[in-house]
N, CA, C and O atoms as a GROMACS GRO file, in nm:
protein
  444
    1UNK      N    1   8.962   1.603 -11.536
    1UNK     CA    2   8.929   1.495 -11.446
    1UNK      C    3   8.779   1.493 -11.426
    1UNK      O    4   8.724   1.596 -11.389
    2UNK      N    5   8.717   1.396 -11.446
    2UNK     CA    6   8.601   1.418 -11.432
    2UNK      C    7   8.567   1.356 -11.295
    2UNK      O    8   8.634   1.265 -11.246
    3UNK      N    9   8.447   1.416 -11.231
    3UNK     CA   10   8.364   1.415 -11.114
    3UNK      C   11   8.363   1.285 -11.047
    3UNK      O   12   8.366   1.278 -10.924
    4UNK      N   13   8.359   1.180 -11.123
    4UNK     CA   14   8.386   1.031 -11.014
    4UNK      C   15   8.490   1.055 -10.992
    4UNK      O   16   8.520   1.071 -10.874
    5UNK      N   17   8.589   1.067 -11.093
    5UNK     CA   18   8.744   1.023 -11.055
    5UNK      C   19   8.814   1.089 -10.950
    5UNK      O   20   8.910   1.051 -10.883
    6UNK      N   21   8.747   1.195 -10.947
    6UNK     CA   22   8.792   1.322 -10.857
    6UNK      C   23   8.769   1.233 -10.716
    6UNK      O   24   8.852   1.181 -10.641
    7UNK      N   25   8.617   1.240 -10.710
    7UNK     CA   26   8.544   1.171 -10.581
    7UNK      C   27   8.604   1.085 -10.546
    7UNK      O   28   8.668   1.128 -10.450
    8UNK      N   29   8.636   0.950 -10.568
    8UNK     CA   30   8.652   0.834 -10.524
    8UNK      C   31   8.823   0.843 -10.489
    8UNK      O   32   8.871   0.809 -10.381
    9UNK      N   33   8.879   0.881 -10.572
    9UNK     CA   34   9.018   0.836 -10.549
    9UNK      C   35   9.069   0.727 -10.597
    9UNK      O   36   9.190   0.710 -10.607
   10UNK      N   37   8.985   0.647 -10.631
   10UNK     CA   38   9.053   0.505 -10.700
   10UNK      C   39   9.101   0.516 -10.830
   10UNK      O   40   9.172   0.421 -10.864
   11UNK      N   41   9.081   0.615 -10.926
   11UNK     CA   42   9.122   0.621 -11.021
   11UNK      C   43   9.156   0.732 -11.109
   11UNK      O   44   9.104   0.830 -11.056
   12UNK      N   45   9.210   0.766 -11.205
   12UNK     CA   46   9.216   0.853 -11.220
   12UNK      C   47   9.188   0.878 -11.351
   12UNK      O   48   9.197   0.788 -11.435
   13UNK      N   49   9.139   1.037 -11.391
   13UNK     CA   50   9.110   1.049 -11.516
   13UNK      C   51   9.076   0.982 -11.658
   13UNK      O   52   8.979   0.953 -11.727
   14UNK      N   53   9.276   0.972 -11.657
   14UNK     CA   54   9.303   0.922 -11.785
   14UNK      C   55   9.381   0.759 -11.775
   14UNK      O   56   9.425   0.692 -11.868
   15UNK      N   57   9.378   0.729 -11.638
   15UNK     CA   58   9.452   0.576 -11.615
   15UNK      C   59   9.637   0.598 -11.619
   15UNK      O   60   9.714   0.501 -11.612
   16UNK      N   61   9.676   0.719 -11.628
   16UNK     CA   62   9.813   0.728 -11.647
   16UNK      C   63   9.899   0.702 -11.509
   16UNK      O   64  10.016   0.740 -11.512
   17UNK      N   65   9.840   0.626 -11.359
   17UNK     CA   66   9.860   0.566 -11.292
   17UNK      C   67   9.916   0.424 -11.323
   17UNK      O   68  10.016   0.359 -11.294
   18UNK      N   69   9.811   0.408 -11.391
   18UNK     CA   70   9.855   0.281 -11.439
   18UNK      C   71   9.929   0.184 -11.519
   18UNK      O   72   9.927   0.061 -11.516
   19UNK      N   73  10.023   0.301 -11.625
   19UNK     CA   74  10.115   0.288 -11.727
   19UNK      C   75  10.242   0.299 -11.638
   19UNK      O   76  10.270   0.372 -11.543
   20UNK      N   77  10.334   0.159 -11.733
   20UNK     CA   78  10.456   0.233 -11.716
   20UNK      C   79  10.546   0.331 -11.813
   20UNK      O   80  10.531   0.323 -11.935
   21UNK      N   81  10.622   0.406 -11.766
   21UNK     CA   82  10.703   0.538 -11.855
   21UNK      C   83  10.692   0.548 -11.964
   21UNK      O   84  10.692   0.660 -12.015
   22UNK      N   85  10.676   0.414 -12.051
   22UNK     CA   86  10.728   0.378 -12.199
   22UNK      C   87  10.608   0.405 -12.222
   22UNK      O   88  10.594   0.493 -12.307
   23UNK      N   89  10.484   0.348 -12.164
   23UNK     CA   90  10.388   0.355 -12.212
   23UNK      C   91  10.297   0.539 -12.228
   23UNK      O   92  10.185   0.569 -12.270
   24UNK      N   93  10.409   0.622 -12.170
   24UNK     CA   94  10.314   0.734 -12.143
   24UNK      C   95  10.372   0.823 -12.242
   24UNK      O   96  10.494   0.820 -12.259
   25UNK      N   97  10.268   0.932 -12.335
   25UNK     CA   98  10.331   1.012 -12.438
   25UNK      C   99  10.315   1.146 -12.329
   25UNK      O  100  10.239   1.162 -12.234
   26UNK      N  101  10.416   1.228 -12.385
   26UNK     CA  102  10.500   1.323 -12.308
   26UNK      C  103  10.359   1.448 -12.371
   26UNK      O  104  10.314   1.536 -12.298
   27UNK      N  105  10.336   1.435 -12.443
   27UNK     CA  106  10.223   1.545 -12.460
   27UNK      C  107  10.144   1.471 -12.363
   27UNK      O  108  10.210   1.496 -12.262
   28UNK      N  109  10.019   1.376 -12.314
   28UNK     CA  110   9.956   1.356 -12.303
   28UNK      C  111   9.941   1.385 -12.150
   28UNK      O  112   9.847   1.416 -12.076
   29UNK      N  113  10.112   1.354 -12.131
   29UNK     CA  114  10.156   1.372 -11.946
   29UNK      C  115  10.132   1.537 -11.908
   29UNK      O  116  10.064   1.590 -11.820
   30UNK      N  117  10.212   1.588 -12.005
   30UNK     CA  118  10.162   1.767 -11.986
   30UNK      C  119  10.057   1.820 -11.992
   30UNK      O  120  10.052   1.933 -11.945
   31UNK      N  121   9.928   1.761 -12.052
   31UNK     CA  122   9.780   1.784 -12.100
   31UNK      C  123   9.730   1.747 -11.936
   31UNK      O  124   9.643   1.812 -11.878
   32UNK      N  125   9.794   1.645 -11.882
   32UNK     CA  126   9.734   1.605 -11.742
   32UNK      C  127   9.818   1.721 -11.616
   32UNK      O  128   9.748   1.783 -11.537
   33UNK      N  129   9.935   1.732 -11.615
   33UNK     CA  130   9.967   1.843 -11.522
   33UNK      C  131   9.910   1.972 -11.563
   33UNK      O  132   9.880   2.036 -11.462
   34UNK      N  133   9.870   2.068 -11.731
   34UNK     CA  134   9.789   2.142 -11.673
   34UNK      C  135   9.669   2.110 -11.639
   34UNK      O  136   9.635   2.195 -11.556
   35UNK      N  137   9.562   2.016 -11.659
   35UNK     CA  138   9.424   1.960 -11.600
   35UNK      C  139   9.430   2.008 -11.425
   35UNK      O  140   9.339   2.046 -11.350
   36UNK      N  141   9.572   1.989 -11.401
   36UNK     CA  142   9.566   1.958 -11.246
   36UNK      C  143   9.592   2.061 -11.172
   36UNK      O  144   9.556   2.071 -11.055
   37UNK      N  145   9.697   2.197 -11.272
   37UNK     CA  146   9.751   2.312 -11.245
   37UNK      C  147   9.623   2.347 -11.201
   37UNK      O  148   9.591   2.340 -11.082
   38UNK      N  149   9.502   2.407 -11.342
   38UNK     CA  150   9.369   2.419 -11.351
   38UNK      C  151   9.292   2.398 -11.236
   38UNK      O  152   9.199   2.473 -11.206
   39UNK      N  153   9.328   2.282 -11.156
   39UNK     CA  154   9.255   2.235 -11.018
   39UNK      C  155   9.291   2.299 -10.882
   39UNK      O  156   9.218   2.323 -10.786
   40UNK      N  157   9.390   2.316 -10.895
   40UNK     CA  158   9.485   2.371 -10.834
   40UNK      C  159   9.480   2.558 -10.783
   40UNK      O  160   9.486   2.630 -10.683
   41UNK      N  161   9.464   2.563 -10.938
   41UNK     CA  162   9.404   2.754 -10.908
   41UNK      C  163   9.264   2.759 -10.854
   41UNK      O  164   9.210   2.855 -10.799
   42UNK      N  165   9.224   2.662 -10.874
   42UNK     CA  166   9.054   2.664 -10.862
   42UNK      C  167   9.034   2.688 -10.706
   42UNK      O  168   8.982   2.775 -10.637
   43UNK      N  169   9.112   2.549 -10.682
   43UNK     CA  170   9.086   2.541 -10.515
   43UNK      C  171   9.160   2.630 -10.438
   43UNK      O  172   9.115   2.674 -10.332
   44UNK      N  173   9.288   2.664 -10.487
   44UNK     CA  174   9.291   2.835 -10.423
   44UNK      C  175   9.224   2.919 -10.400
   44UNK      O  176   9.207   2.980 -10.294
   45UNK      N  177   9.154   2.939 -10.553
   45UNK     CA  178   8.976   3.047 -10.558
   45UNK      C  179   8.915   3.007 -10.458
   45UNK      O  180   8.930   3.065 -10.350
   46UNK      N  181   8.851   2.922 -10.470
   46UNK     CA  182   8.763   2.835 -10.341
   46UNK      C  183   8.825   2.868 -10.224
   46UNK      O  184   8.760   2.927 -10.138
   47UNK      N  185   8.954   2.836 -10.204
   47UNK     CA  186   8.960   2.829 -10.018
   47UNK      C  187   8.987   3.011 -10.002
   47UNK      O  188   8.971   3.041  -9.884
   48UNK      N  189   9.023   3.139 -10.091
   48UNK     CA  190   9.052   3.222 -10.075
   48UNK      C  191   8.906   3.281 -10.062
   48UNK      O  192   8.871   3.355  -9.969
   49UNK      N  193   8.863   3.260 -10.116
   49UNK     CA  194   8.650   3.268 -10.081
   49UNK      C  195   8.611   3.266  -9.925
   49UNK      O  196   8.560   3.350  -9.852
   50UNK      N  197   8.646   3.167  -9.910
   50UNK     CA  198   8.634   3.110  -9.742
   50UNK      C  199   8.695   3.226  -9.695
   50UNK      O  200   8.630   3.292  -9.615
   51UNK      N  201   8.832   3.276  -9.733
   51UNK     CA  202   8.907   3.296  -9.611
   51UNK      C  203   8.869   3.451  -9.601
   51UNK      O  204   8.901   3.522  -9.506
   52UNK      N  205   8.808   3.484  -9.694
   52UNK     CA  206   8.739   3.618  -9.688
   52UNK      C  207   8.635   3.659  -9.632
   52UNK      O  208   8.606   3.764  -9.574
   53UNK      N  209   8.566   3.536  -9.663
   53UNK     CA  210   8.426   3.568  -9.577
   53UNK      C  211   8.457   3.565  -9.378
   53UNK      O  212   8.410   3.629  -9.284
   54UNK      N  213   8.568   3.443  -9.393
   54UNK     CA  214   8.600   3.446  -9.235
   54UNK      C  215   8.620   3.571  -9.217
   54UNK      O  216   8.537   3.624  -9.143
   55UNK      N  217   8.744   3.673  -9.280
   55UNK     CA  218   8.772   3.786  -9.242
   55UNK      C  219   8.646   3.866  -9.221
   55UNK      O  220   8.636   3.921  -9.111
   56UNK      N  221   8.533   3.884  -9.319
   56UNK     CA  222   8.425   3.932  -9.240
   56UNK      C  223   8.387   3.906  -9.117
   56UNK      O  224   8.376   3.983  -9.022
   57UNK      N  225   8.370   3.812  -9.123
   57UNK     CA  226   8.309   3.764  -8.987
   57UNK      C  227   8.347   3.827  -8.860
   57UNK      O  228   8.283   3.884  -8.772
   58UNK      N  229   8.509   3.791  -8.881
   58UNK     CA  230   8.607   3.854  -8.815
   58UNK      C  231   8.586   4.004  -8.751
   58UNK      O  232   8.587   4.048  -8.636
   59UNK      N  233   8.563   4.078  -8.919
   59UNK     CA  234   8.553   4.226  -8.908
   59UNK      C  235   8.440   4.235  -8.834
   59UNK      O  236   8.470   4.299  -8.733
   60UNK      N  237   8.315   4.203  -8.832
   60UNK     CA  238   8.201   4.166  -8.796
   60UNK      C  239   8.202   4.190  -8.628
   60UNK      O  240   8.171   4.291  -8.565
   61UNK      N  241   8.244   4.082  -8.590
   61UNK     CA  242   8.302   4.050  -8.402
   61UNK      C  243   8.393   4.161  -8.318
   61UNK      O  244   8.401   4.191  -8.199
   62UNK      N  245   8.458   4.206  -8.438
   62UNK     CA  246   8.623   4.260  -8.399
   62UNK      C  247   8.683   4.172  -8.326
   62UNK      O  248   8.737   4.178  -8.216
   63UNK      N  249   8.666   4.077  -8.412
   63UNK     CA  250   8.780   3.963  -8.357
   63UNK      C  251   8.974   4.013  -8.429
   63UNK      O  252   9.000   4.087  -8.524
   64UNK      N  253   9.036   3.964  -8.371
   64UNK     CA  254   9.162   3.983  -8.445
   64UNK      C  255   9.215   3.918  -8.597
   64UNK      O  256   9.177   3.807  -8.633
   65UNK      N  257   9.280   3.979  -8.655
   65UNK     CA  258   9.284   3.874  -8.793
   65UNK      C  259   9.378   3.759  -8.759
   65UNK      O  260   9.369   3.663  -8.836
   66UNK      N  261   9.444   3.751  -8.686
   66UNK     CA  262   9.548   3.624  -8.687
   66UNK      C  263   9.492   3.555  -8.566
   66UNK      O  264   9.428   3.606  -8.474
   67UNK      N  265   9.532   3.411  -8.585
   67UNK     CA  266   9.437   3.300  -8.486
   67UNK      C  267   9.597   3.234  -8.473
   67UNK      O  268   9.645   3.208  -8.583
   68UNK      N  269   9.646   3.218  -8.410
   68UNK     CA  270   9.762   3.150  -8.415
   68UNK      C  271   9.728   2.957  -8.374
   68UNK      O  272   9.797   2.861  -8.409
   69UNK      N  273   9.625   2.956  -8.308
   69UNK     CA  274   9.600   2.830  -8.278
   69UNK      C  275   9.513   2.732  -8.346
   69UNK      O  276   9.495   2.612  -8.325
   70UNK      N  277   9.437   2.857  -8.480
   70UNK     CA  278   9.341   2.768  -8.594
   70UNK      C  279   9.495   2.802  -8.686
   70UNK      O  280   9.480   2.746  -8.794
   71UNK      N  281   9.597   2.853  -8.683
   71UNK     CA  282   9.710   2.851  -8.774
   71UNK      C  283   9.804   2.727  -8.752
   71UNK      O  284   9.868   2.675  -8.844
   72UNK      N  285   9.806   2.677  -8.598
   72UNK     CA  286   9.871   2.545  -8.576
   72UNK      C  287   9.805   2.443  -8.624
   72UNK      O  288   9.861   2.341  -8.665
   73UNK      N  289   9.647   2.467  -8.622
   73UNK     CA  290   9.589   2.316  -8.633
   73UNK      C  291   9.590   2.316  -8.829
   73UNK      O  292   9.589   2.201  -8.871
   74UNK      N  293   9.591   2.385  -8.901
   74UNK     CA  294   9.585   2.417  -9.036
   74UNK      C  295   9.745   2.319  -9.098
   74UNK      O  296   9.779   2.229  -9.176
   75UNK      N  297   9.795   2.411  -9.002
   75UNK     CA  298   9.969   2.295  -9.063
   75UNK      C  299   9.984   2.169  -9.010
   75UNK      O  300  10.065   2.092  -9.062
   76UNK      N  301   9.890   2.125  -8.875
   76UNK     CA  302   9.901   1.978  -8.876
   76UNK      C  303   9.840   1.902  -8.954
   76UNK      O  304   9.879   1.788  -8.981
   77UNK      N  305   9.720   1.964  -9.008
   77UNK     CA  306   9.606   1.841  -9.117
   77UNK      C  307   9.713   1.862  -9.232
   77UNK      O  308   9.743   1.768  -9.305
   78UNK      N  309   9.771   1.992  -9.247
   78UNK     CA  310   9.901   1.999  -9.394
   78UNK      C  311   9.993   1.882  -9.430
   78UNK      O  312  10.028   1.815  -9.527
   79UNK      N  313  10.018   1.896  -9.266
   79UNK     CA  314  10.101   1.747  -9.275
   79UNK      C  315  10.088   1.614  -9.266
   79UNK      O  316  10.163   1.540  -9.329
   80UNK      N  317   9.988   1.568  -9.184
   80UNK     CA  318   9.889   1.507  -9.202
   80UNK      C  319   9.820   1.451  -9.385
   80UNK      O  320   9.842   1.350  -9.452
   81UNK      N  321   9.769   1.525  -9.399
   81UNK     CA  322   9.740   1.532  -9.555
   81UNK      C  323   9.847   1.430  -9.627
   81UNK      O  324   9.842   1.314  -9.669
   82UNK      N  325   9.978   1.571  -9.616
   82UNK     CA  326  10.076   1.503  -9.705
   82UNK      C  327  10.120   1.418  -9.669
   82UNK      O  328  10.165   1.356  -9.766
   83UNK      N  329  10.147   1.351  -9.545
   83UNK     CA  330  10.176   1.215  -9.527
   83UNK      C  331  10.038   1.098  -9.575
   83UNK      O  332  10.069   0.982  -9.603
   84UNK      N  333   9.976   1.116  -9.577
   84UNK     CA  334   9.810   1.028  -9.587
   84UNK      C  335   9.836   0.995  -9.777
   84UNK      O  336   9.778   0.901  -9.831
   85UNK      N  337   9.914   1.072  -9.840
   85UNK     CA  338   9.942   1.104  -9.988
   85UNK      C  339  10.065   1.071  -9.983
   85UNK      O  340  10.079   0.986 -10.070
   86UNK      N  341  10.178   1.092  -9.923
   86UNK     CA  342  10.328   1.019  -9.961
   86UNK      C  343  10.387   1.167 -10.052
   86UNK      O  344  10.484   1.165 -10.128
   87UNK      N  345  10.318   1.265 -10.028
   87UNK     CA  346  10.406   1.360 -10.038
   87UNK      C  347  10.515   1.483  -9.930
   87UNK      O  348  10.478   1.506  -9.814
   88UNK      N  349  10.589   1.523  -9.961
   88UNK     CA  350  10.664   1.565  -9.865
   88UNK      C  351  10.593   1.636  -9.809
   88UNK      O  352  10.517   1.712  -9.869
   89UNK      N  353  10.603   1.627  -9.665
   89UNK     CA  354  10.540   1.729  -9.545
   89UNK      C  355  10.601   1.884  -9.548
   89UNK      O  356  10.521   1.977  -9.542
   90UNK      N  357  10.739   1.908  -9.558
   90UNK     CA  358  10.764   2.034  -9.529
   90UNK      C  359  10.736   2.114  -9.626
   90UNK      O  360  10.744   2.233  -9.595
   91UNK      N  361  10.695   2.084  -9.772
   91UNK     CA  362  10.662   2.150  -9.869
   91UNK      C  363  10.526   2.168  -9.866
   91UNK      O  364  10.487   2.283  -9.884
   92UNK      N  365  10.445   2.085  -9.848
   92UNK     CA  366  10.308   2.154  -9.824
   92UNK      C  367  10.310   2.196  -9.758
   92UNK      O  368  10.292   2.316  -9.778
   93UNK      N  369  10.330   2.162  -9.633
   93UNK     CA  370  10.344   2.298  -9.490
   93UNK      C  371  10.411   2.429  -9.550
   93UNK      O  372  10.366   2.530  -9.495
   94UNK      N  373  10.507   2.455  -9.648
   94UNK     CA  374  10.527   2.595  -9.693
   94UNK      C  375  10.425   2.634  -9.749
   94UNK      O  376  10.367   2.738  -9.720
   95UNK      N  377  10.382   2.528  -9.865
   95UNK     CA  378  10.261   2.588  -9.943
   95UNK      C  379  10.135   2.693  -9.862
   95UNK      O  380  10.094   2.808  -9.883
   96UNK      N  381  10.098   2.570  -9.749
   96UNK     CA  382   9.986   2.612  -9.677
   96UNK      C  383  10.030   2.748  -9.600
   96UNK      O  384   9.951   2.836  -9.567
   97UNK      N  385  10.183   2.750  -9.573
   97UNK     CA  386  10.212   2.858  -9.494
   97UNK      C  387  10.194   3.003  -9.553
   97UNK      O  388  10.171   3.104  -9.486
   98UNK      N  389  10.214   2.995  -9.722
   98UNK     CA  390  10.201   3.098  -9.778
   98UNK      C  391  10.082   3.134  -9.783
   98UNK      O  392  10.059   3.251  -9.754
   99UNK      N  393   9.947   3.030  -9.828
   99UNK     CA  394   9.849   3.090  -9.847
   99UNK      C  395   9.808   3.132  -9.730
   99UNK      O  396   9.723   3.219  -9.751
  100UNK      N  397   9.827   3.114  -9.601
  100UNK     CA  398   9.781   3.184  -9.469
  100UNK      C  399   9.784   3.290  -9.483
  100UNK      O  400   9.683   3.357  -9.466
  101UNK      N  401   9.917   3.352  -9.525
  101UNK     CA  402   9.991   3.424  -9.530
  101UNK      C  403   9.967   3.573  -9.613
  101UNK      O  404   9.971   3.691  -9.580
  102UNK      N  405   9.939   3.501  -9.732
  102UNK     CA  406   9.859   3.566  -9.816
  102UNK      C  407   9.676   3.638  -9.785
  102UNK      O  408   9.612   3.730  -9.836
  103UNK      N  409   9.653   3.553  -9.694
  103UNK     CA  410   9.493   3.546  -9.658
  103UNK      C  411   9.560   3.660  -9.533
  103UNK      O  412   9.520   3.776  -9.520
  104UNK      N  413   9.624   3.622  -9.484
  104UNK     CA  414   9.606   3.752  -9.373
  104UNK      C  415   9.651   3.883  -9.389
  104UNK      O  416   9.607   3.975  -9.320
  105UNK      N  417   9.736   3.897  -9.474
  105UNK     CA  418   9.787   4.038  -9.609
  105UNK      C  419   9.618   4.121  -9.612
  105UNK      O  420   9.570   4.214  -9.546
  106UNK      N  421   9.558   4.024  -9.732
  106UNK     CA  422   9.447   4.061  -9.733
  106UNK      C  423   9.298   4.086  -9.645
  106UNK      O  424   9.208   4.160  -9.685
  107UNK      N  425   9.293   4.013  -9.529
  107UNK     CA  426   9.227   4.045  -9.419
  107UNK      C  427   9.296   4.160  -9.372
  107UNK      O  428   9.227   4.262  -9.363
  108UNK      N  429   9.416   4.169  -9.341
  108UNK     CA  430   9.453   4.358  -9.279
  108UNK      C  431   9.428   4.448  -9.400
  108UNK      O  432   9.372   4.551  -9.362
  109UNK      N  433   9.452   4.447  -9.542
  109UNK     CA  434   9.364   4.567  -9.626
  109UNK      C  435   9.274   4.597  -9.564
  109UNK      O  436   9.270   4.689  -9.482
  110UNK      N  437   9.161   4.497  -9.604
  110UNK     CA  438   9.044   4.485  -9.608
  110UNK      C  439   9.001   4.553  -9.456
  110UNK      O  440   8.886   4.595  -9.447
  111UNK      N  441   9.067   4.562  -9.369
  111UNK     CA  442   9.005   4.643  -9.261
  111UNK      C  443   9.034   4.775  -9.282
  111UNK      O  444   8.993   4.860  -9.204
   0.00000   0.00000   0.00000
């Protein structure tokens, strides 16, 4: 996906929005879900970056690792999100629930 398409939202990549079924080759559809898998791990990397450095911070203050009330507001933009997209809410809310989840595993090592 390249960098406008990403940005804007109006379009996408390869235009395969804009085809119907017949028109789409089944390799070309799989070449685009991993493009997106690819995006996907990335921005995990990325937000697991963040959530490390918070844990410093954390460690830093001796603040506690769990926030239960930046953990409520995290699953409302989740849902939020996925409604704003027309995808199901309770599945990204798992998604997001795991990576919390995962992030706070690793903030208690890490102390």
């Amino acid at each position: 996906m390249t960098q406008d398409s990403a940005s804007n939202g109006d379009e996408t990549a390869t235009g395969i929005e804009d085809r119907t079924p017949d028109e789409m080759d089944l390799e070309e559809l799989r070449e685009e879900i991993e493009t997106i898998d690819q995006e996907i791990v990335e921005l995990i990397a990325q937000r697991t970056y963040v959530a490390d450095t918070i844990a410093a911070v954390k460690d830093e203050k001796d603040l506690p690792t769990t926030d239960e009330k930046q953990e409520e507001q995290v699953m409302e933009r989740a849902g939020q999100n996925a409604e704003q997209f027309d995808v199901d809410a309770n599945l990204v809310k798992a998604i997001f629930r795991l990576l919390i989840e995962l992030n706070k595993v690793e903030q208690r090592e890490s102390r």
